[in-house]
C-alpha positions in Angstrom: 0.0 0.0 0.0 1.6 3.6 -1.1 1.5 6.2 2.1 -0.6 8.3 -0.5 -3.2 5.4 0.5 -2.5 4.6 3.8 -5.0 6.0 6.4 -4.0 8.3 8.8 -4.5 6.7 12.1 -5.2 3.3 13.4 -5.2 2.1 17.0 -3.0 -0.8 19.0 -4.5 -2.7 22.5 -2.8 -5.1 23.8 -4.5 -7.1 26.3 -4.1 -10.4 28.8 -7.1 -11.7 31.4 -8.7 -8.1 31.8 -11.9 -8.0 29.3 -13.8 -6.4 31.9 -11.5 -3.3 31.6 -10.9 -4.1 27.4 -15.0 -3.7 27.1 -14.8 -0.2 28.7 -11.6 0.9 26.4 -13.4 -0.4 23.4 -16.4 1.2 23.7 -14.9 4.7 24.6 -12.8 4.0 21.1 -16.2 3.1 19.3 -17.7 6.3 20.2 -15.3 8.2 18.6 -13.8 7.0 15.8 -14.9 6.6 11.9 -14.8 4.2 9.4 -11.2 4.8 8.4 -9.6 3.8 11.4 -8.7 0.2 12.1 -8.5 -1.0 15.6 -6.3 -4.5 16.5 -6.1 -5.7 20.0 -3.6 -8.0 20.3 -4.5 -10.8 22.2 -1.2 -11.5 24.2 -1.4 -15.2 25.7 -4.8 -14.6 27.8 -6.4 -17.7 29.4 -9.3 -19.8 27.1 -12.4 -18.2 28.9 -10.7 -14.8 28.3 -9.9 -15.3 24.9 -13.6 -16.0 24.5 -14.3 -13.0 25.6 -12.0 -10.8 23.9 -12.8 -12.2 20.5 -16.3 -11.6 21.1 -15.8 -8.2 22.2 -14.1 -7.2 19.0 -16.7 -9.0 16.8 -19.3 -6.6 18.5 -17.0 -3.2 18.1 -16.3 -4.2 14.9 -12.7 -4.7 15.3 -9.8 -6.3 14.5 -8.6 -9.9 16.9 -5.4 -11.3 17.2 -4.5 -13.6 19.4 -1.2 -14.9 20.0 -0.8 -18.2 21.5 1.9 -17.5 24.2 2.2 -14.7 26.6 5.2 -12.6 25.3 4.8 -9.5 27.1 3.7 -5.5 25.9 6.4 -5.1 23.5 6.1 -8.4 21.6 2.3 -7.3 21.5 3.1 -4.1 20.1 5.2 -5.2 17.4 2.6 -7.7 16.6 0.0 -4.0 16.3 2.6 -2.5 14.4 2.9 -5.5 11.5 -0.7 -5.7 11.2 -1.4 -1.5 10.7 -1.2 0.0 7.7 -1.7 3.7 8.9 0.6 6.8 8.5 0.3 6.7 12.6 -0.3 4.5 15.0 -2.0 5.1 18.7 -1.0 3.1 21.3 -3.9 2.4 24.0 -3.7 -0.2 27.1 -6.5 -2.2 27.7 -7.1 0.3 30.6 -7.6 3.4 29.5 -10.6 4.7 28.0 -10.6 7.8 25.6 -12.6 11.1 26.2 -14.9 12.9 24.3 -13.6 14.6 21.3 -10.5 12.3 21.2 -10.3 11.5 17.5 -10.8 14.7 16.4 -8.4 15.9 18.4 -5.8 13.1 17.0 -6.6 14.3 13.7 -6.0 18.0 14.1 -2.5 17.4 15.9 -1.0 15.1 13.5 -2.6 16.5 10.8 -0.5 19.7 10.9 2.6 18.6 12.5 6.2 19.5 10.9 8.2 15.9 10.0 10.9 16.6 12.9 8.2 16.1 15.4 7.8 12.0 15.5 5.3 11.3 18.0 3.1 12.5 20.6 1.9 12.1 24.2 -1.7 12.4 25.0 -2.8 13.7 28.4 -3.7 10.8 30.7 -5.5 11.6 33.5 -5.9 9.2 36.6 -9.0 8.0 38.3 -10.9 6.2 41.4 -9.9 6.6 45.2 -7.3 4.0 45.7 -3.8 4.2 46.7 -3.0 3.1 43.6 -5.1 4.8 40.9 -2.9 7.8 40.0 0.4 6.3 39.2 0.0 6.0 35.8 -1.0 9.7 34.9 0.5 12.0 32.1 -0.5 15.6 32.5 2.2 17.9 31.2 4.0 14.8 29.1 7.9 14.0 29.0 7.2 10.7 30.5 6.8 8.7 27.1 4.2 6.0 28.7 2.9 3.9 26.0 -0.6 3.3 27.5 -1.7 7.0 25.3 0.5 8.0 22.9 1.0 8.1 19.0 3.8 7.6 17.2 4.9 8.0 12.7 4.3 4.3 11.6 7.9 5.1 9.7 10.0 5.7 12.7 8.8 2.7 14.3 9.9 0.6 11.6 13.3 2.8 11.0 14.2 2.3 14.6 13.0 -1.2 14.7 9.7 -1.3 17.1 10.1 -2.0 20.6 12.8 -4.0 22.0 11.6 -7.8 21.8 14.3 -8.1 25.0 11.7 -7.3 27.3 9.6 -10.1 26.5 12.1 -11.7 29.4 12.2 -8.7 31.4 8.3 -7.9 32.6 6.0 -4.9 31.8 9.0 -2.5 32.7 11.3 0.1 30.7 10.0 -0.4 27.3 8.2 2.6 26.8 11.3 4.7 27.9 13.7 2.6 26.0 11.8 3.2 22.7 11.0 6.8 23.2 15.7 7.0 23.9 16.0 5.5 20.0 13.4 8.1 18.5 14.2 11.2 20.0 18.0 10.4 18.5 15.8 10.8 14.7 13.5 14.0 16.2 11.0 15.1 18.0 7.8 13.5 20.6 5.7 16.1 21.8 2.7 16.3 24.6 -0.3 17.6 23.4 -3.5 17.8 26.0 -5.7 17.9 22.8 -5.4 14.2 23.0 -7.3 12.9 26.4 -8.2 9.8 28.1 -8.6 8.4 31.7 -6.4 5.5 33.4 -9.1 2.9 35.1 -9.0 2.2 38.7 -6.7 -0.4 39.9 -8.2 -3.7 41.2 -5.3 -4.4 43.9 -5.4 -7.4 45.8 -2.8 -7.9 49.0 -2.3 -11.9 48.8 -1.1 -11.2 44.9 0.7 -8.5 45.6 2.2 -10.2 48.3 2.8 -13.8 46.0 4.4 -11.7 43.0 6.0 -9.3 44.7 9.7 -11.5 44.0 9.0 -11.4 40.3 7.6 -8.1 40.1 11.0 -6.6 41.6 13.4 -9.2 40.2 11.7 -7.9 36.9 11.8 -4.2 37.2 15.5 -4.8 38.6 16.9 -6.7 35.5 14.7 -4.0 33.0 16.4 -0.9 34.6 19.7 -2.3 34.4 19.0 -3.3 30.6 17.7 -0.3 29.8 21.1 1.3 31.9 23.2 -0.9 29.6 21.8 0.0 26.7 21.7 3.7 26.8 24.1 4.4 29.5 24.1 8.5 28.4 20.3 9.3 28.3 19.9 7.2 31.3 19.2 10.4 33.8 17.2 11.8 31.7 14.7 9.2 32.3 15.1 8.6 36.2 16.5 10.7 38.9 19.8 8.4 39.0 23.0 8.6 36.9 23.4 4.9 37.3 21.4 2.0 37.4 23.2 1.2 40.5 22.2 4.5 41.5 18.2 3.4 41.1 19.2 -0.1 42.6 20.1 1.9 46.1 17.2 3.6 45.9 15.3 0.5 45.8 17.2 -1.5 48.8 17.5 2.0 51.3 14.3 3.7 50.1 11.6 2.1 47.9 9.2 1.3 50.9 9.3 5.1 52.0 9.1 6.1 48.2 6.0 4.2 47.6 4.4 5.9 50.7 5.9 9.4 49.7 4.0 9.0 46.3 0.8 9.2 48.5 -1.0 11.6 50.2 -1.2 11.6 53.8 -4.9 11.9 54.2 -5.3 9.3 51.7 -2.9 7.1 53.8 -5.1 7.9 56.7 -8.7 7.2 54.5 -7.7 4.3 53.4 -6.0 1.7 56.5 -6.5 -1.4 54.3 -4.9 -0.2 51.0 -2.1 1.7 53.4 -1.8 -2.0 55.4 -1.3 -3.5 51.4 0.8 -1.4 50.5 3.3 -1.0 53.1 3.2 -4.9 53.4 4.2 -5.4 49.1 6.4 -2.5 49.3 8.6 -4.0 52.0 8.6 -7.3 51.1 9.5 -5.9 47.8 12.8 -3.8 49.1 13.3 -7.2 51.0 13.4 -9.4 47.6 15.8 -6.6 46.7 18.5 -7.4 49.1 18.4 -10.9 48.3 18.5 -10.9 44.4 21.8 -8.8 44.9 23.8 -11.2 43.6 21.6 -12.8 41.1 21.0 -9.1 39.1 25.0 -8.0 40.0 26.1 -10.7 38.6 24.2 -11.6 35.4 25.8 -11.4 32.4 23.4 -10.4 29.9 19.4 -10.6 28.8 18.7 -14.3 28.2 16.6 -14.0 25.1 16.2 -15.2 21.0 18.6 -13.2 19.0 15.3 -13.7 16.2 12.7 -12.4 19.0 14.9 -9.0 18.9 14.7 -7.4 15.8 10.9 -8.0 14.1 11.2 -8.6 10.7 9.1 -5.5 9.6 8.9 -6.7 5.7 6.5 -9.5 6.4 
């Protein structure tokens, strides 16, 4: 397909287990877009029942399925998005986010008059519900590159070679970053509060926080230190360390007190239960830290496919 053809937008969800909060994103996107806009949720590795669900749920919105057979993690799923659009830009949604009124036509007026330095852009993402939790994935004045509402030039994905495939083996951490380090070196990613949606509550649970809290840290751990390794110089611009041993100090001395600085007190106070939770992952979680010392000082390098890293973009 020429880019004289190609439409101008089309939309990437990746999804696993959640089509309770997929329905809500879906229907938000429904609302709002036209016919020119293709939508593919990317189906990565969700349980049978789930699948079910998720297939069904695009039958009804009218869009586009694909399920992968194997859980491979956000930025396998996003490469998978990427291969399937045809669209001068992609936008890049999680499953939990829903879009506001107004959104598409917003898209269409920013990228519509943008100058070619300028490669992507941020939307505003604005957090929601009451728990402890619910704010931490909010975007209101950009620079933070998440990839749960943002667009990016179809071209410069492919020129710098989608996300890295490496974090399949590294957990939902770093990617977004990581990506955002490789285009920046080719232009510009702006934030533009034209472009609004709204981060869902968190459903947070203490006994799986509590049973994944050694592979949630051991993950974010071994990400930050491949993303350190791999972009040693833009590394502080991304976090308020130099080094990744610098962000793995803060984590053994600090993380417990960081996650309750994040809060506010009178939320704290609201809120025992969720305080209780999160005091109790948060210092398990330092905990795990100490003892994975050796296993994350020592490692060598990412165990991972040399073919799972670079996607083959001309299939």
């Amino acid at each position: 397909m020429s880019d004289h053809n190609c439409p101008e937008i089309s939309v990437v969800i990746p999804t696993r287990n959640r089509s309770g909060y997929l329905e809500e994103c879906l229907s938000s996107l429904k609302n709002e877009i036209d016919e020119t806009v293709q939508v593919y949720v990317i189906d990565d590795g969700s349980c049978y029942k789930e699948k079910k669900k998720n297939s069904g749920l695009c039958d009804k919105f009218g869009f586009n399925y694909h399920n992968s057979s194997k859980n491979r993690g956000m930025a396998v799923a996003r490469n998978t998005g990427i291969k399937l659009s045809h669209s001068r830009w992609i936008a890049f949604l999680d499953d939990d986010v829903v879009v506001k009124n107004g959104w598409f036509d917003g898209c269409k007026e920013v990228v519509g008059d943008l100058h070619g330095d300028i490669l992507g852009v941020e939307g505003e993402v604005e957090g929601s519900g009451e728990g402890l939790w619910d704010r931490e994935v909010e975007n209101l004045s950009g620079g933070l590159f998440i990839t749960c509402h943002i667009l990016y030039r179809r071209s410069i994905l492919e020129m710098v070679g989608g996300f890295d495939e490496a974090f399949e083996y590294l957990g939902p951490f770093c990617e977004d970053q990581e990506i955002a380090v490789r285009i920046l070196q080719h232009g510009k990613i702006i934030f533009s509060p034209r472009i609004q949606a709204v981060h869902l509550p968190r459903d947070i649970r203490l006994m799986a926080l509590l049973k994944n809290s050694k592979k949630r840290i051991r993950g974010l751990l071994r990400a930050e230190r491949y993303f350190y390794n791999k972009h040693p110089g833009r590394y502080r611009d991304f976090r308020s360390a130099d080094t990744f041993g610098g962000t793995y100090r803060s984590v053994l001395l600090r993380h417990t007190v960081n996650a309750v600085r994040r809060r506010k007190i009178k939320n704290l106070l609201r809120k025992p239960f969720q305080t209780f939770t999160l005091l109790n992952s948060a210092l398990l979680e330092q905990l795990w830290a100490w003892v994975l010392i050796a296993e994350i000082v020592t490692e060598k390098k990412v165990k991972k496919k040399d073919s799972c890293t670079q996607p083959d973009w001309s299939k």
